[in-house]
Residue frames as a rotation matrix with the C-alpha (Angstrom) as fourth column:
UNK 1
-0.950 0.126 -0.287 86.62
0.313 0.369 -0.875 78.72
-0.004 -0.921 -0.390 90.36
UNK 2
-0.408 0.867 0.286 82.92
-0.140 -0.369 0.919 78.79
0.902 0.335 0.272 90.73
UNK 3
-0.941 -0.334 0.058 81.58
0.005 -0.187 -0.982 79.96
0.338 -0.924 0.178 94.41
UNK 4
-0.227 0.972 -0.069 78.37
0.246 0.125 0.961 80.06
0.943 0.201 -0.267 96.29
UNK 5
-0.806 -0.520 0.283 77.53
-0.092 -0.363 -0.927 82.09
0.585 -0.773 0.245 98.99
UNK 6
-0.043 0.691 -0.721 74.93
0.719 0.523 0.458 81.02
0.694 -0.499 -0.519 102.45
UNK 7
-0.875 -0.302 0.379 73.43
-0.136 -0.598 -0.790 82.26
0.465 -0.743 0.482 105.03
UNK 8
0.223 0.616 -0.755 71.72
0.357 0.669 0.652 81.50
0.907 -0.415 -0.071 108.04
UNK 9
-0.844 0.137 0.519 70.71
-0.533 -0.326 -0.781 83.30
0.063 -0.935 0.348 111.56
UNK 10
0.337 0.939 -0.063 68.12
-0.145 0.118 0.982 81.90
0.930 -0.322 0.176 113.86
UNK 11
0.722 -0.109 0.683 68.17
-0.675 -0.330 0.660 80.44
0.154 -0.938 -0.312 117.19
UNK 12
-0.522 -0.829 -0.200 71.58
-0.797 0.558 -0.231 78.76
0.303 0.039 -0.952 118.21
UNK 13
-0.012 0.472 0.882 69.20
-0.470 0.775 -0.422 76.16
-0.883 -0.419 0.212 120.80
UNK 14
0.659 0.321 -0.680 68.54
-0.704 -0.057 -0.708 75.00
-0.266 0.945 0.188 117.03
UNK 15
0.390 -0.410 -0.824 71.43
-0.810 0.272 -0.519 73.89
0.437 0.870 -0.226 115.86
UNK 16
-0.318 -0.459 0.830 71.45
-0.902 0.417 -0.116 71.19
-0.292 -0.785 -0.546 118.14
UNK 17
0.606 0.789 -0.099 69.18
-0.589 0.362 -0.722 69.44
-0.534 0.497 0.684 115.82
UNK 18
-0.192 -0.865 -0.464 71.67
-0.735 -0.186 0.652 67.71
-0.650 0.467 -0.600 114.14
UNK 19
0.056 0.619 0.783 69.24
0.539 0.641 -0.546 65.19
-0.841 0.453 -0.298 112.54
UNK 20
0.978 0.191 -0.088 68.17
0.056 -0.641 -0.766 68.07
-0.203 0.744 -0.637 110.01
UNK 21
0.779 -0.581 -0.237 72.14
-0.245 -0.630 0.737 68.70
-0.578 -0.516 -0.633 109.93
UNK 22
-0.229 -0.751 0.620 73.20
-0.651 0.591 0.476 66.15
-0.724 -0.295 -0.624 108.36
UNK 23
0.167 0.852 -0.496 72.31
-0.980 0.089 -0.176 64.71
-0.106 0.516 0.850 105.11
UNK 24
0.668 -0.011 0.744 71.62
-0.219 0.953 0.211 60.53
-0.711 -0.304 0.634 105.06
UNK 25
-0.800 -0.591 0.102 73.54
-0.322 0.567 0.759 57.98
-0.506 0.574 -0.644 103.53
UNK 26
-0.242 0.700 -0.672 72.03
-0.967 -0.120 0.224 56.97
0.076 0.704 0.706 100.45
UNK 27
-0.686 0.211 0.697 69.64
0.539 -0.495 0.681 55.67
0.489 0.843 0.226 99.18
UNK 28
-0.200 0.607 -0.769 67.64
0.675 -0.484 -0.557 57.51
-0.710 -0.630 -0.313 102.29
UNK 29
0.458 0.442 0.771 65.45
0.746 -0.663 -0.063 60.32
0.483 0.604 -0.634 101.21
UNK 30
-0.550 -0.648 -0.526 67.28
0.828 -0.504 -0.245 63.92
-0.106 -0.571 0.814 101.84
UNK 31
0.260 0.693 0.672 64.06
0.443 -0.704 0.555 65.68
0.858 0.154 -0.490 101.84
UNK 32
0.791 0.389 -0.472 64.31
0.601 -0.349 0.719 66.21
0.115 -0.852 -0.510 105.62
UNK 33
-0.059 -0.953 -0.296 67.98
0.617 -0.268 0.740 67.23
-0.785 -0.139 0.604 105.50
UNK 34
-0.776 -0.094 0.624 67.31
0.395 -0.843 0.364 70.06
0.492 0.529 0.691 101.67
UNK 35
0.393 0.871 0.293 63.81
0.413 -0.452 0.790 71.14
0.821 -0.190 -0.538 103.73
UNK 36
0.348 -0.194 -0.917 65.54
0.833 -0.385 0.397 72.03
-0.430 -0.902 0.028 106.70
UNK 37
0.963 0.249 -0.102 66.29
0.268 -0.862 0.430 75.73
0.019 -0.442 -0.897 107.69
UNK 38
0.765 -0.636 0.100 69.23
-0.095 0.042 0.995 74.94
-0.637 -0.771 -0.029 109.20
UNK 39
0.501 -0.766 -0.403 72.83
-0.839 -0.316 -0.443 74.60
0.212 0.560 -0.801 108.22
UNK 40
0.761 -0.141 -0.634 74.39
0.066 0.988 -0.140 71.52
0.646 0.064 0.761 107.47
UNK 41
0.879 -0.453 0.149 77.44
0.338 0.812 0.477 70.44
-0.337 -0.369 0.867 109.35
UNK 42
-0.315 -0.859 0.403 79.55
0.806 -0.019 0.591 70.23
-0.500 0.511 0.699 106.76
UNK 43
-0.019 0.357 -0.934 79.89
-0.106 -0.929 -0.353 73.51
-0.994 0.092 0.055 105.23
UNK 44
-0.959 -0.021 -0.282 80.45
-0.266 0.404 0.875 71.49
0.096 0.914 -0.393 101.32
UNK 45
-0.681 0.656 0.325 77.28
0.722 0.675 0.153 69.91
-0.119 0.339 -0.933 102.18
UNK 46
-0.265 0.470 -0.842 75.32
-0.400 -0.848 -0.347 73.53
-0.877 0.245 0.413 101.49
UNK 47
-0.752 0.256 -0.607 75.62
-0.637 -0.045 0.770 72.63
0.170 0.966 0.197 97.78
UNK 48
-0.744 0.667 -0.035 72.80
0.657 0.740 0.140 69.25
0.119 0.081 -0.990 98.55
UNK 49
-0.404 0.463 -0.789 70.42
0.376 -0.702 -0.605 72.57
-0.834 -0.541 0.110 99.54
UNK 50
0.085 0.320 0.943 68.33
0.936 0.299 -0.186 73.87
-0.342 0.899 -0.274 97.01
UNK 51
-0.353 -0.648 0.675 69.41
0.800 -0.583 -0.142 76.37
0.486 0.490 0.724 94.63
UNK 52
0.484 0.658 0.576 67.14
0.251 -0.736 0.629 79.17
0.838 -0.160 -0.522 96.36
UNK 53
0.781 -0.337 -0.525 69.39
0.573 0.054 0.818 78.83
-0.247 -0.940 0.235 99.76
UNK 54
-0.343 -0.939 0.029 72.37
0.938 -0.341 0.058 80.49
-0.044 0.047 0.998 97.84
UNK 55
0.230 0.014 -0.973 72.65
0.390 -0.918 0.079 84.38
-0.892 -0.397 -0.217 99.09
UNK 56
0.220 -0.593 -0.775 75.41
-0.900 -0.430 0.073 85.30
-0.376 0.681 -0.628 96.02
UNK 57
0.768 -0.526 0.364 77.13
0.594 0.798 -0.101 83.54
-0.237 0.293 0.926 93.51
UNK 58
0.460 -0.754 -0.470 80.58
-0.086 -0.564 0.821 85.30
-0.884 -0.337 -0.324 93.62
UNK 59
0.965 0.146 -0.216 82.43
-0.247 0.251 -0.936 85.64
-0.083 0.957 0.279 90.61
UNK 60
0.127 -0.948 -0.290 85.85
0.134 0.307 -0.942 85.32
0.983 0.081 0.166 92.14
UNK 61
-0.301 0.002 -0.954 87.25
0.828 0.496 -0.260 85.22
0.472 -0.868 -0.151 95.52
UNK 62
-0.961 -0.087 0.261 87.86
0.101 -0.994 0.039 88.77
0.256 0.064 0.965 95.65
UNK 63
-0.484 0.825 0.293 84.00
-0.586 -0.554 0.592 89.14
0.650 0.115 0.751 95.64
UNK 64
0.372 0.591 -0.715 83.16
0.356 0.621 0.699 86.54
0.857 -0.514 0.021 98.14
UNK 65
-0.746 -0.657 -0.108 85.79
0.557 -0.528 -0.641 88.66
0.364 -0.538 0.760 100.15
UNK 66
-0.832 0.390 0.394 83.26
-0.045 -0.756 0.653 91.48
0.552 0.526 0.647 99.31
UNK 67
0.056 0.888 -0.456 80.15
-0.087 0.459 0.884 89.43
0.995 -0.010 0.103 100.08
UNK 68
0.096 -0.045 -0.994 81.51
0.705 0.708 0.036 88.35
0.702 -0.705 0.099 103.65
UNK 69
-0.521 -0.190 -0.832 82.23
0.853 -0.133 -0.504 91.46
-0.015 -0.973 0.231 104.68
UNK 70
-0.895 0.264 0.359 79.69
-0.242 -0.964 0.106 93.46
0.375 0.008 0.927 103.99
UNK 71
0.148 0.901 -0.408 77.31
0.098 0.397 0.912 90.83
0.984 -0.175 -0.030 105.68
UNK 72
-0.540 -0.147 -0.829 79.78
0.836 0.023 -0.548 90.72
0.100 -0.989 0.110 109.24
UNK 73
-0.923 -0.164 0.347 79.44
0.170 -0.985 -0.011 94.59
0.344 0.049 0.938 108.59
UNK 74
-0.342 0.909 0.238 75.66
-0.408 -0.372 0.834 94.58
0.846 0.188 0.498 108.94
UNK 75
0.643 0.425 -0.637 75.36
0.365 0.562 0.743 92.43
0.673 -0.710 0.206 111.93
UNK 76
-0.271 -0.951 0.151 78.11
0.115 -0.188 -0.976 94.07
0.956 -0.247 0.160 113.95
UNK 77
-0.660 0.257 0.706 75.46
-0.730 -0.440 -0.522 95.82
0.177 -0.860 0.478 116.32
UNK 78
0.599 0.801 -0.017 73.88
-0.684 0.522 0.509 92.68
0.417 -0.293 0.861 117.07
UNK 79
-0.220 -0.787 -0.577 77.12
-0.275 0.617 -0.737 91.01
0.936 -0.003 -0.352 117.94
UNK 80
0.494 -0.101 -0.864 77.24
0.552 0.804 0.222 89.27
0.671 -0.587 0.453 121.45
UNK 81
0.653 -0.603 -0.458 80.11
0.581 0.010 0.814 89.43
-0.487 -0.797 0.357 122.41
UNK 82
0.992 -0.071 0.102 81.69
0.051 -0.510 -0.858 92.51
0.113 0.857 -0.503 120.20
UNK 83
0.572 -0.812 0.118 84.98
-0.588 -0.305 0.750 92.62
-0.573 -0.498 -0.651 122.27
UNK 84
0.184 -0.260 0.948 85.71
0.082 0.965 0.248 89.45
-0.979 0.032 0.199 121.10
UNK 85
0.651 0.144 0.745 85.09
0.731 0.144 -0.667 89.67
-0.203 0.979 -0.012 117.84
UNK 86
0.822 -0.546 -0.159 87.15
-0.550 -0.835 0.027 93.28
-0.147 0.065 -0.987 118.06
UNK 87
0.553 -0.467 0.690 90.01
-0.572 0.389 0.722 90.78
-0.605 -0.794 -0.052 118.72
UNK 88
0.140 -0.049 0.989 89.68
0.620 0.783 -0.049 88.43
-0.772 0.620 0.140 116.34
UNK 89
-0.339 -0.060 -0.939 89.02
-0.586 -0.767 0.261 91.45
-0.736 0.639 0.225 113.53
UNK 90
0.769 0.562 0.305 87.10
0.074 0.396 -0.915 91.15
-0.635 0.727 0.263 110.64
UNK 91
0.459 -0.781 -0.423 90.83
-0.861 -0.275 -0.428 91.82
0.218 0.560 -0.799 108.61
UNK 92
-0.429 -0.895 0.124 92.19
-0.889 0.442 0.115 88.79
-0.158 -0.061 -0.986 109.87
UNK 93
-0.111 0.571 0.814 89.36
-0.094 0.809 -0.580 86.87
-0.989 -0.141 -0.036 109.20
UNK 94
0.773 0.332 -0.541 89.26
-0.350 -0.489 -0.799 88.02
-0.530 0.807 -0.261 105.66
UNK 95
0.124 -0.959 -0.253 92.86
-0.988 -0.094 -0.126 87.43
0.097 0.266 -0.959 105.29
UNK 96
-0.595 -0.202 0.778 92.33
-0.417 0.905 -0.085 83.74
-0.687 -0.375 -0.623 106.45
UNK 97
0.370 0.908 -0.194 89.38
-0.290 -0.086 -0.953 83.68
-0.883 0.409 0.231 103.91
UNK 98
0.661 -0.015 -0.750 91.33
-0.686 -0.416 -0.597 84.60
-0.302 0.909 -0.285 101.24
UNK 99
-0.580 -0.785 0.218 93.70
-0.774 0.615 0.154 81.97
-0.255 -0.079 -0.964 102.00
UNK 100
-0.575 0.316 0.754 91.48
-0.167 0.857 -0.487 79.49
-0.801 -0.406 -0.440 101.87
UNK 101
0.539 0.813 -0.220 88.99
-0.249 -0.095 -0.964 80.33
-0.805 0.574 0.151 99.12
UNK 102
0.406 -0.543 -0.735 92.26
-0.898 -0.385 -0.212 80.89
-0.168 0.746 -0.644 96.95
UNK 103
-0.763 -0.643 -0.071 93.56
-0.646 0.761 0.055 77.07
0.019 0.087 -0.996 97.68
UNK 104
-0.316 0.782 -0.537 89.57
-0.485 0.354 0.800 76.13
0.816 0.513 0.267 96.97
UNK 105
-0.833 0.208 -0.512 88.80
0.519 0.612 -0.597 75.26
0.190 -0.763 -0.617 100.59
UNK 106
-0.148 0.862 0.484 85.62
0.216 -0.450 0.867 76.36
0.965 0.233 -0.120 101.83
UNK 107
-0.815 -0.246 0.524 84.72
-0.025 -0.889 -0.456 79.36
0.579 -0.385 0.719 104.15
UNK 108
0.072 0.892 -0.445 82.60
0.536 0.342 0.772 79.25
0.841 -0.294 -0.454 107.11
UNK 109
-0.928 -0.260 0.265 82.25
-0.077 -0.565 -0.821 82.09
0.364 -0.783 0.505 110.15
UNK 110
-0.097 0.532 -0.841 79.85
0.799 0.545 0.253 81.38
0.593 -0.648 -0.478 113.20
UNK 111
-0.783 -0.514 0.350 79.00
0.147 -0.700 -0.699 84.25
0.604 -0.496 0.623 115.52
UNK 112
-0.556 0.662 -0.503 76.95
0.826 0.503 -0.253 84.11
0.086 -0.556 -0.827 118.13
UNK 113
-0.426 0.381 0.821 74.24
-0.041 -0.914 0.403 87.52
0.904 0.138 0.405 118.28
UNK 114
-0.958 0.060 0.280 71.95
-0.281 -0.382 -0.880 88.94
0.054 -0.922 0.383 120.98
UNK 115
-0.061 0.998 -0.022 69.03
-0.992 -0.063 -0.113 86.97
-0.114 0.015 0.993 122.12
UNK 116
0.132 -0.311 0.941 70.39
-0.108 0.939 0.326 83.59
-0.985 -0.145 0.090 122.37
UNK 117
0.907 0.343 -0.245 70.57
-0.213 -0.130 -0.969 84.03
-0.364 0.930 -0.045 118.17
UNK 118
0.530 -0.028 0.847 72.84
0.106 0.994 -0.033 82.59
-0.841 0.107 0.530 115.74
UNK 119
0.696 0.270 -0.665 74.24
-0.507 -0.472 -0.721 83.64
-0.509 0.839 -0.192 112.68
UNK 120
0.154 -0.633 0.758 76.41
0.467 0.723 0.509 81.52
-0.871 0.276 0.407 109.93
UNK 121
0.679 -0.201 -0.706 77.89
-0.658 -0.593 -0.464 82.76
-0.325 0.780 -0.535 107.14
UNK 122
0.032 -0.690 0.723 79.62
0.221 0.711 0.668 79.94
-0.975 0.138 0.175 104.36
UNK 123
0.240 -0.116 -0.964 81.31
-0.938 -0.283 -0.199 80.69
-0.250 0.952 -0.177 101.19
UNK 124
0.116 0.057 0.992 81.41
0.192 0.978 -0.078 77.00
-0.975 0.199 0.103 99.39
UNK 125
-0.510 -0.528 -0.679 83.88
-0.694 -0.214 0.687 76.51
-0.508 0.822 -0.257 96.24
UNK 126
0.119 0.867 0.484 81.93
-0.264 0.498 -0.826 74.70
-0.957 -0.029 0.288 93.70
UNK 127
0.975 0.206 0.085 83.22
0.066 0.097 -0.993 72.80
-0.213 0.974 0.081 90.76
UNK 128
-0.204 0.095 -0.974 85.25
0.257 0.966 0.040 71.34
0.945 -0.242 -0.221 92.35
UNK 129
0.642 0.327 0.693 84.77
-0.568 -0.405 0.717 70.88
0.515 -0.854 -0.075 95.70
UNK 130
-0.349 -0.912 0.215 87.71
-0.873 0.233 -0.429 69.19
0.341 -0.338 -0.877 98.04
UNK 131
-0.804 0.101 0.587 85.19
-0.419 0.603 -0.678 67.33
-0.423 -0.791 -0.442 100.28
UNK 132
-0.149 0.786 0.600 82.46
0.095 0.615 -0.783 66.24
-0.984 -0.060 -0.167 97.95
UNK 133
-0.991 0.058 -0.123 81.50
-0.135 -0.290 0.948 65.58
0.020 0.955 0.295 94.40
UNK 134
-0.258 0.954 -0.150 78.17
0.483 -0.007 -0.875 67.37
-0.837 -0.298 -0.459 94.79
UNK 135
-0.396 -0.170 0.902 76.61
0.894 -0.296 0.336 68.73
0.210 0.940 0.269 91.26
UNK 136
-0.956 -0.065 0.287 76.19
0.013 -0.984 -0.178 72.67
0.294 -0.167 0.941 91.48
UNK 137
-0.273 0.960 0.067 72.82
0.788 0.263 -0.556 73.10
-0.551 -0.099 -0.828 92.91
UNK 138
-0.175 0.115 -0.978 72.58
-0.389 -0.920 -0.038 76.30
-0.904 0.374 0.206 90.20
UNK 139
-0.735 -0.064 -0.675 72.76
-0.675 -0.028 0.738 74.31
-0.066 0.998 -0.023 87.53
């Protein structure tokens, strides 16, 4: 399995943009949609992003495990709405992670931060991918 890990905070108001969001149907040009900031939509469609956008390249899930939570970990005290999130627990998100990463679906967590702010976090299985036959943007 070959992984790739994203990330992306700004302002949520943003991600309403969904022009940038969204990459055309060919043969449109997908400058506007790899130049964009933002975060695609689909969380497969990271890989159309250029290779500089990837955070990590995990060597196994185990380490995208790793990767995910030692980014929630850093943003905790910027959280919103921390109760919530207390709730939810980074352990059971993990645990849903690992499901997923392990059956090659790809991994995406959303949390909203203080200051009207944003923050995404997407782990995206590459080689194959379920939802797209996109070529590694690493390679």
């Amino acid at each position: 399995m070959h992984l790739h890990c994203y990330v992306w905070s700004g302002i949520g108001e943003d991600l309403r943009n969904e022009a940038e969001r969204r990459p055309p149907l060919p043969p449109a040009d997908l400058g506007p949609f790899t130049n964009s900031p933002l975060p695609p939509m689909r969380t497969c469609d990271w890989l159309l992003k250029p290779a500089r956008r990837i955070d990590a390249s995990p060597a196994s899930p185990d380490d995208a495990l790793a990767w995910l939570a030692e980014r929630y970990r850093s943003m905790e005290s910027s959280f919103l709405r921390p109760a919530d999130e207390a709730r939810i627990g980074l352990g059971l998100r993990l645990r849903n992670a690992r499901e997923a990463l392990t059956n090659g679906v790809d991994v995406q967590w959303g949390i909203w931060l203080t200051g009207g702010r944003f923050l995404t976090y997407g782990v995206v299985c590459c080689s194959p991918n379920r939802h797209a036959d996109y070529r590694c943007p690493a390679s």
